[in-house]
C-alpha positions in Angstrom: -111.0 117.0 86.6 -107.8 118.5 85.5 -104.7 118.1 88.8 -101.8 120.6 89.3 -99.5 119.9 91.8 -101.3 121.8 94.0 -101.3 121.1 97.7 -104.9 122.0 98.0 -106.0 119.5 95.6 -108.1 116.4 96.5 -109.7 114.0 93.9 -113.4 113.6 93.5 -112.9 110.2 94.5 -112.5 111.8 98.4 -116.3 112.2 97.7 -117.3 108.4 98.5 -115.9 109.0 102.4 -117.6 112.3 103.0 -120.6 110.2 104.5 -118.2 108.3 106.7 -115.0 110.8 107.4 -115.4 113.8 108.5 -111.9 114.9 107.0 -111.1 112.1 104.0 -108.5 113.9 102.6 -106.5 112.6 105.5 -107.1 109.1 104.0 -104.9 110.2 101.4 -102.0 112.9 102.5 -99.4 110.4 104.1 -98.2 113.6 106.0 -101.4 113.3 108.1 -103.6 110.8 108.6 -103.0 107.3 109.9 -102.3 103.7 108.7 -105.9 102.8 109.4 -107.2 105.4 107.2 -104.0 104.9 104.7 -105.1 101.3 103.8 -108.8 102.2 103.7 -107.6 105.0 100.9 -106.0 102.3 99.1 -108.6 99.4 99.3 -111.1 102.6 98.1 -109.3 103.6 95.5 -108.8 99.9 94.2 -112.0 98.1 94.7 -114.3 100.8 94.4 -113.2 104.1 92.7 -115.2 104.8 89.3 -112.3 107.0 88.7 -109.5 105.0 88.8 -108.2 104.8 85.6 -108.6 108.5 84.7 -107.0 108.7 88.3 -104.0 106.9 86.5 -104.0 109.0 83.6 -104.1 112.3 85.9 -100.9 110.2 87.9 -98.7 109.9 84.9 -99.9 113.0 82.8 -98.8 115.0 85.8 -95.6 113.0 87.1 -94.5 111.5 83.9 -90.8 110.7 84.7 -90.9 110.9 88.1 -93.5 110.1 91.6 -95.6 112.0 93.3 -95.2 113.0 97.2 -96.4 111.9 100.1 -100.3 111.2 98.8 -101.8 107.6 97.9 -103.0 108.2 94.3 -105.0 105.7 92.7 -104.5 103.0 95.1 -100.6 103.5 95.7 -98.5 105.0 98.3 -95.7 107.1 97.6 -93.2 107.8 100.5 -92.0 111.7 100.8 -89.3 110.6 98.6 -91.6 108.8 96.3 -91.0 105.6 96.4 -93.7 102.9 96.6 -94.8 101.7 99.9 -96.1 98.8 100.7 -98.4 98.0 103.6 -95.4 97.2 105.8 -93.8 100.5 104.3 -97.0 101.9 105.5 -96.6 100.8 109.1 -93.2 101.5 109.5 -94.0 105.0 108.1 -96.8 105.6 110.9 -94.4 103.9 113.3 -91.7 107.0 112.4 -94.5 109.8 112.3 -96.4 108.3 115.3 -92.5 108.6 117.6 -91.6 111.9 115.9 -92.0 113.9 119.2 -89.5 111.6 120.5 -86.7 112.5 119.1 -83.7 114.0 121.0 -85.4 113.2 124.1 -84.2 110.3 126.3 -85.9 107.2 126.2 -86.2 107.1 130.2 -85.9 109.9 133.0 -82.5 110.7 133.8 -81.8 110.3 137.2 -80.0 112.9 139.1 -76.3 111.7 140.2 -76.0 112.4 143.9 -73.1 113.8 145.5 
């Protein structure tokens, strides 16, 4: 079960939701995903992962000074910054990704000025 840094890498523990989720690494790439599928990653990885603290050990072995990116590992979100979210962090998170398209555009139609 050695981890790399490697994009392409998803835990053994995205095993439990392959009966359930058709794509479960999802649950766990914050890039992705949702905040419905965020939290279920989290409760999975807390409550019922028979990996978890080997998960942890994989965690600091291969950030030891600083956080991963962008991934709930072993029951913890890390922002693309990596800084621990919370579940609020989480929301607001899925609020920015979910109004990405938005940006630059105006929040109404403009209406044309007659003349």
């Amino acid at each position: 079960m050695a981890h790399t840094k490697s994009e392409n890498w998803k835990g053994s523990c995205t095993v439990t939701q392959a009966a359930t989720d058709s794509e479960p690494h999802l649950s766990w790439d914050l890039d992705i995903g949702d905040v419905h599928s965020w939290l279920r990653a989290q409760r999975i990885c807390t409550e019922e992962c028979p990996l978890l603290a080997a998960c942890l050990r994989q965690r600091h072995e291969s950030y030891p000074t600083s956080n991963p990116r962008s991934v709930i590992w072993a029951g913890v979100a890390y922002s693309e910054l990596g800084r621990v979210l919370n579940t609020a962090g989480l929301r607001r998170l899925h609020a920015v990704q979910r109004n990405r398209h938005r940006r630059g555009k105006p929040s109404r139609p403009l209406v044309a000025a007659s003349a």
